[in-house]
C-alpha positions as CSV (number, residue, x, y, z in Angstrom):
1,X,10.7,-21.5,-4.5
2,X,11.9,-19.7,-1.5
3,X,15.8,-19.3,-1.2
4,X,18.4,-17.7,0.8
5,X,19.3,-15.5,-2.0
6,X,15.9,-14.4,-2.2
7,X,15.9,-13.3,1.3
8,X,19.7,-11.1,0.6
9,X,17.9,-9.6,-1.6
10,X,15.1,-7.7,0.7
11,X,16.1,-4.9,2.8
12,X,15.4,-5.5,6.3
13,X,17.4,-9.0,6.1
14,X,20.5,-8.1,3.8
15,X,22.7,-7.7,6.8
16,X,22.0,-11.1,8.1
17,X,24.7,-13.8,8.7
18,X,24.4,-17.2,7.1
19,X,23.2,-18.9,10.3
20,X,20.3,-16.4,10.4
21,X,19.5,-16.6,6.6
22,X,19.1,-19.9,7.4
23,X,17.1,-19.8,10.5
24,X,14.5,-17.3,8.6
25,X,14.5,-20.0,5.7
26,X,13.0,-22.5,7.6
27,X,10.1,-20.3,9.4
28,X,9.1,-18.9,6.3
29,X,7.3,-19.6,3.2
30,X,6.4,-17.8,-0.2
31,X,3.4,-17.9,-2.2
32,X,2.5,-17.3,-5.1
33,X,-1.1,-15.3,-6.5
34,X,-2.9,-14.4,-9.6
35,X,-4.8,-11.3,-10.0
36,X,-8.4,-10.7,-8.3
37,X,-6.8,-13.6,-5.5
38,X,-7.5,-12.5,-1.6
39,X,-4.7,-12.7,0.2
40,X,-6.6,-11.9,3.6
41,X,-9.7,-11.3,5.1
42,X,-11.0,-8.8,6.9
43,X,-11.8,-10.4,10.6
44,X,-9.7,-13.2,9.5
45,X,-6.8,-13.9,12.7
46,X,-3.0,-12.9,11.8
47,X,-0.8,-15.3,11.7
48,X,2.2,-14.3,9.7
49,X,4.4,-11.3,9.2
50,X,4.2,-10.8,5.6
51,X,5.6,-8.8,2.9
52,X,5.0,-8.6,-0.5
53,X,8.1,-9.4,-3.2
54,X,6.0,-9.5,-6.3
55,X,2.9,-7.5,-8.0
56,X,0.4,-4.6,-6.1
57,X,-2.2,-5.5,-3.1
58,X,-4.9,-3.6,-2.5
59,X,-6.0,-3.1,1.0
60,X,-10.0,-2.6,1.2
61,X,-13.0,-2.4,2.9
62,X,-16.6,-3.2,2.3
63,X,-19.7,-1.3,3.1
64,X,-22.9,-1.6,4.1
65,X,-24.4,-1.5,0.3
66,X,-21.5,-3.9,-0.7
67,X,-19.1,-1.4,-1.9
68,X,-15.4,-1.5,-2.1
69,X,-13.6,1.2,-0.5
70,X,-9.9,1.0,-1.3
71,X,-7.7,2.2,1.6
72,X,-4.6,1.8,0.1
73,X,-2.2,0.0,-2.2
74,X,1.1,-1.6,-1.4
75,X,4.0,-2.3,-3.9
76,X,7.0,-4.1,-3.5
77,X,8.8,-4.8,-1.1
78,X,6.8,-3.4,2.2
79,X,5.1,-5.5,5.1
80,X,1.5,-5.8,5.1
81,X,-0.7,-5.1,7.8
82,X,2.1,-6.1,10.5
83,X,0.4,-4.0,13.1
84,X,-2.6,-6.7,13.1
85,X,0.3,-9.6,13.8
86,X,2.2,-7.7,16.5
87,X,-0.7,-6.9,17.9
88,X,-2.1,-10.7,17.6
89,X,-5.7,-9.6,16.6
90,X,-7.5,-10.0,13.5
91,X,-7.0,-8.1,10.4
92,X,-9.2,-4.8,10.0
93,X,-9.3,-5.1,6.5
94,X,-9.1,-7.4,3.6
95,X,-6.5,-7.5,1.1
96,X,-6.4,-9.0,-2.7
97,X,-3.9,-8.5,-5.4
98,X,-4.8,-6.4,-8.5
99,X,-1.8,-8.0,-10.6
100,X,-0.5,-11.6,-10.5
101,X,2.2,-11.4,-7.3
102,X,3.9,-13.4,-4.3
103,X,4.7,-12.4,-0.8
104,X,6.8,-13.6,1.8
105,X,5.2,-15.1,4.9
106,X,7.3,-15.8,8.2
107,X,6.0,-17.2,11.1
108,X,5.9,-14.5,13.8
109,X,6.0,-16.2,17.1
110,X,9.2,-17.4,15.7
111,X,10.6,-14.3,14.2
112,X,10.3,-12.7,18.0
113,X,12.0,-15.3,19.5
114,X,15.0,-15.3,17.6
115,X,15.3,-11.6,15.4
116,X,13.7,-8.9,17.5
117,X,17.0,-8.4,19.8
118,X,18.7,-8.0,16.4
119,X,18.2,-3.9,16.6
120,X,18.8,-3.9,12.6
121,X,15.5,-5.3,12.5
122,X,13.5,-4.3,15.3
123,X,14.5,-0.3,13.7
124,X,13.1,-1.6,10.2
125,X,10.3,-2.9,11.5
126,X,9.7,0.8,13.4
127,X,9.9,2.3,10.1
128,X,7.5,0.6,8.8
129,X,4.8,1.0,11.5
130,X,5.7,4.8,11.4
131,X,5.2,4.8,7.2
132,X,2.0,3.2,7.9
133,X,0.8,6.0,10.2
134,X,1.6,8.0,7.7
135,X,-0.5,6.2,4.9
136,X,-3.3,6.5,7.5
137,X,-3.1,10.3,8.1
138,X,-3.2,10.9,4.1
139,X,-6.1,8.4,3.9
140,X,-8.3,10.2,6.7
141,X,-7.1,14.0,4.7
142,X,-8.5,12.0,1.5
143,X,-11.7,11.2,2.7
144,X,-12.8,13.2,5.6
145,X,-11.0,16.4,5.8
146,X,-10.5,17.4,2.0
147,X,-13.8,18.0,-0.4
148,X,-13.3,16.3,-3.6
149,X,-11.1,19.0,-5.2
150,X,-9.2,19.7,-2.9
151,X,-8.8,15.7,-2.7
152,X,-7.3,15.4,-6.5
153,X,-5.1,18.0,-5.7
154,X,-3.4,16.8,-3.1
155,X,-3.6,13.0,-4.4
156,X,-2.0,14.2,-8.1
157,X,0.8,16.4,-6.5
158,X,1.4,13.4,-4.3
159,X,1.4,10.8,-6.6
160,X,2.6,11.4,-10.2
161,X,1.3,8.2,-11.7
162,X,-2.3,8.7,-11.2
163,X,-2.3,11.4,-13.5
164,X,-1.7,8.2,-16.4
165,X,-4.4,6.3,-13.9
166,X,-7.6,5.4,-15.7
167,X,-10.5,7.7,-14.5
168,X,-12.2,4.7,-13.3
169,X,-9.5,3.4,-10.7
170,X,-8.3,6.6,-9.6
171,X,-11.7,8.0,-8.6
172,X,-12.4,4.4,-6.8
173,X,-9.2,5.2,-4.8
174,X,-10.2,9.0,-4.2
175,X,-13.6,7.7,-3.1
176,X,-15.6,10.1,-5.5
177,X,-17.5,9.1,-8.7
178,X,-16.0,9.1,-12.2
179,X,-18.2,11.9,-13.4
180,X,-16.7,14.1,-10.5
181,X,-13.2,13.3,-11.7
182,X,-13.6,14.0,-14.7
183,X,-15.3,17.7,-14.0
184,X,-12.4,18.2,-11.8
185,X,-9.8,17.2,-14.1
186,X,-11.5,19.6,-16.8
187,X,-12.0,22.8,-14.2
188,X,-8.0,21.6,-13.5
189,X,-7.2,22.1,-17.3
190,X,-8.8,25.2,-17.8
191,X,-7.2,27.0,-15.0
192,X,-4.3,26.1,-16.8
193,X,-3.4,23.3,-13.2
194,X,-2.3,20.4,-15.8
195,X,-2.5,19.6,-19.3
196,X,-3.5,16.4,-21.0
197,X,-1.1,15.2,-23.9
198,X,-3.3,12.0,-24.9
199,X,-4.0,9.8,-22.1
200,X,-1.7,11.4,-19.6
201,X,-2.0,14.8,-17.9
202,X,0.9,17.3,-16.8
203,X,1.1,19.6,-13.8
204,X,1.8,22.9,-15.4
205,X,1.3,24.7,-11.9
206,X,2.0,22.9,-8.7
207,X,1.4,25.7,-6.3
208,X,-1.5,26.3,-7.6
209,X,-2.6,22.7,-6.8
210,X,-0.7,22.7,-3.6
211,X,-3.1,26.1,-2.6
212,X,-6.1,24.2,-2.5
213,X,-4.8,21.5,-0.1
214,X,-2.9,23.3,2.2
């Protein structure tokens, strides 16, 4: 159940007086998802500015031949897809959660109205439009600019988990098959790039890595 103390404890409204905690209690609402639930559809109208408290969402896209393409992921505790509710048009992609989650969901209309000359927020909420620029920029370098290994590369120096990322997963996310992973991952190893120590590699030589990417 949704609470004030829940709502101290996320960034954006920490700085916010009693009255206003109060205020952003009543126009929002949390819910609660298990894994594999959608929590939006693509083409479906934004209603809600909403962030996510609990689990990891995956934001994706399906083509022609019914194939998931997986734009990005989103942890906790960043707004999702706030650009479609600012903008008051429909989402432009869909969104389900890979682990059991919640997420925060506040009415916008009357967010504006009562926190957006609070410049606290309205500087926040910049921040997060500018971070998700930036998630678009290293999406279009992962699948349009960058061949495939130069793709791992940058992806692996980027973000340290996936080298503990099942083939599988990552390769879904790189938008490449398994099998070319893998070879890259191997070609990786014996140039001496990383090293695997059971199920989870090492970056021996970054700049190496960094070379092919940049």
């Amino acid at each position: 159940m949704l609470s004030i103390e829940i709502l101290k404890n996320i960034g954006i409204f920490e700085n916010l007086n009693e009255r206003e905690l109060k205020l952003l209690l009543n126009i929002s609402r949390m819910r609660h998802f298990e894994k594999g639930e959608v929590l939006f559809y693509e083409k479906e109208k934004a209603k809600y500015l909403t962030m996510l408290l609990e689990g990891v969402i995956k934001i994706y896209k399906v083509d022609p031949k019914n194939n998931e393409i997986i734009l990005h992921r989103f942890v906790p505790k960043n707004f999702v897809a706030e650009m479609a509710v600012f903008e008051g048009v429909a989402y432009p992609a869909s969104a389900a959660f890979e682990t059991d989650g919640s997420v925060l969901e506040i009415d916008f209309e009357k967010f504006k109205e009562n926190f957006f000359s609070n410049p606290e927020i309205t500087l926040e909420l910049f921040k997060s439009l500018t971070q998700k620029i930036k998630y678009l920029d290293n999406v279009i370098a992962l699948t349009v600019v960058l061949d495939s290994t130069a793709r791992v590369a940058k992806y692996i120096c980027e973000n340290e988990e996936a080298l503990s990322m099942k083939h599988n997963k990552l390769a879904q996310y790189l938008h490449i098959t398994p099998e070319t992973l893998s070879r890259i991952f191997k070609k990786f190893s014996k140039l001496g790039f990383i090293e695997k120590h059971g199920s989870v590699y090492e970056i021996l030589d970054r700049e190496a890595l960094e070379i092919l990417f940049e």
